[in-house]
C-alpha positions in Angstrom: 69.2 116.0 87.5 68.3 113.5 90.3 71.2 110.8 91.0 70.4 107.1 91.7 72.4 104.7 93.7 73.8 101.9 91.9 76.6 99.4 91.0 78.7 100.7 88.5 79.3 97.1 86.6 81.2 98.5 83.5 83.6 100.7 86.2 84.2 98.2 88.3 85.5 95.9 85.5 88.0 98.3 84.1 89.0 99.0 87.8 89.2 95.6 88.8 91.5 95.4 84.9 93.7 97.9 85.9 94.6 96.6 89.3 95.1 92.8 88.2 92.0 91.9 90.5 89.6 89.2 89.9 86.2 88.9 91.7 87.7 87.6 95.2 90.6 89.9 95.2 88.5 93.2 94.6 86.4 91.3 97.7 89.0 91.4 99.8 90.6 95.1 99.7 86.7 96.4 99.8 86.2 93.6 102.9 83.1 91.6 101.7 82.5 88.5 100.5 83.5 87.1 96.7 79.8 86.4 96.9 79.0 89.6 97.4 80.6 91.1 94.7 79.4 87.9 92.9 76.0 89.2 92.7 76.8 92.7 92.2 78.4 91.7 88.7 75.5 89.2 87.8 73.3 92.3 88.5 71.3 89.8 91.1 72.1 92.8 93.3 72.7 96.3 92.1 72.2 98.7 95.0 75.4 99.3 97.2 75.3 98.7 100.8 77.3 101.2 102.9 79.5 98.5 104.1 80.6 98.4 100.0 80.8 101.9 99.6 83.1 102.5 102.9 85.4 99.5 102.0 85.7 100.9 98.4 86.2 104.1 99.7 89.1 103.2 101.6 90.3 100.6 99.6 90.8 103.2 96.2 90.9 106.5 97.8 92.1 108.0 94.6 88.9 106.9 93.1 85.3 109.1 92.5 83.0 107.1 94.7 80.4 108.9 92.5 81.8 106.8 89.0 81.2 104.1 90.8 78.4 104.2 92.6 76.0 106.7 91.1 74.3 107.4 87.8 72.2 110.4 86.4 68.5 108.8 86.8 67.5 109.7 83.6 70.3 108.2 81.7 69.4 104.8 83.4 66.6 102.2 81.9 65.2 99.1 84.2 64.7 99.8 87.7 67.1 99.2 90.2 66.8 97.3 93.7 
């Protein structure tokens, strides 16, 4: 099963729940923009750049990077950019 890169939305909400984090505060510990993450959520934007990965790698160690970031590429519909 071939894995896709993506934006988790749905995780990212319960993470961002759990933690007490609204849009600019989940910006800051990953170290982007509100904006950023703005247009991640809107789905204007819905492939990670590195830069988003590495800051939420560091930023939620605990976390699988590959909830968050990746999906089976069948169980996706719509194609991603």
């Amino acid at each position: 099963m071939q894995q896709e890169l993506f934006f988790n939305k749905e995780a990212f909400l319960k993470l961002m729940k759990e933690h007490n984090l609204n849009q600019a505060g989940l910006a800051r510990k990953i170290g982007v923009s509100r904006a950023c993450i703005c247009r991640y959520m809107n789905g204007s934007r819905t492939k990670p750049s590195p830069k988003v990965i590495d800051g939420f790698a560091r930023a939620f160690p605990e976390h699988s990077i590959t909830y968050y970031f990746f999906t089976p590429r069948d169980q996706e519909s719509g194609a991603h950019q």
